[in-house]
C-alpha positions in Angstrom: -0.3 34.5 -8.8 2.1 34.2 -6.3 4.9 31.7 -7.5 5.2 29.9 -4.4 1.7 29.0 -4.9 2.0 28.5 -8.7 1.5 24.7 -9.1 0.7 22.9 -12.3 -1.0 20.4 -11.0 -2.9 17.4 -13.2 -6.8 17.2 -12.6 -6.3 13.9 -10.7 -4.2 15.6 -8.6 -6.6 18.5 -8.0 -9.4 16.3 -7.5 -7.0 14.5 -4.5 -6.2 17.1 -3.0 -9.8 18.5 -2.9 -10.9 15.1 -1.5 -7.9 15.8 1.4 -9.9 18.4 2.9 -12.9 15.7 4.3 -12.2 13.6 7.1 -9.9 10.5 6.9 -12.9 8.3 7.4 -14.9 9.3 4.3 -12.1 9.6 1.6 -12.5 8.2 -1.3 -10.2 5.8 -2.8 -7.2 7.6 -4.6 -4.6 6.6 -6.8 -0.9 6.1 -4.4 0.8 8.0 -7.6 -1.4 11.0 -7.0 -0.6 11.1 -3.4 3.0 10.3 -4.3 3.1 13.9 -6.3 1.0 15.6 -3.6 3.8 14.7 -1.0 6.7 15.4 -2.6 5.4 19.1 -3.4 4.7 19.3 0.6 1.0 19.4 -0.6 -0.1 16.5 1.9 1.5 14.1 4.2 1.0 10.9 4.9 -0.3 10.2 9.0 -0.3 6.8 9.7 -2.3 4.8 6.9 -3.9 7.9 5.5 -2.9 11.2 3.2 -3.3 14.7 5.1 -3.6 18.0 3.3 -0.9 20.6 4.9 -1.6 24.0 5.2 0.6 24.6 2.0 -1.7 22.5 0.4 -4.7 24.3 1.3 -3.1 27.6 0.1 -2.5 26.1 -3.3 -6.4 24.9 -3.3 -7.8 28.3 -2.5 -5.9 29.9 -5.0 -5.9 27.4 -7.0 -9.7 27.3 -7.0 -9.9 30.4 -9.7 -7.6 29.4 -12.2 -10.0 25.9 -12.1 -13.3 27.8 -12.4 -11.6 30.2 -15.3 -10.9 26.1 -17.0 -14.6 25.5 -16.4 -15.9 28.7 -18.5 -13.3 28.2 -21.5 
């Protein structure tokens, strides 16, 4: 994997930044810690009241996405 992609993130934290890729009306509620770590790796951003997912964020979620389905079959 590429290291500027190479995050260890927690599962809360994957599961946030999942969630930041539906609309800011429907998110669910998430813990301000969470987002805390999210921003300061430039994952998401806050935009007025609510968290955003930057495009370095979504890079780190699709590659990100195989290393959490290899988790899933272990």
């Amino acid at each position: 994997m590429n290291e500027e992609f190479d995050y260890d993130l927690t599962p809360s934290q994957w599961e946030a930044l999942k969630a930041l890729r539906t609309p800011a009306s429907r998110l669910p509620r998430m813990s301000r810690y969470t987002i805390d770590g999210l921003i300061a790796l430039e994952l998401a951003v806050m935009i007025g009241d609510a968290p955003v997912i930057t495009a370095k964020g979504r890079k780190v979620l699709i590659r990100g996405s195989s290393l959490l389905l290899q988790d899933l079959a272990a």
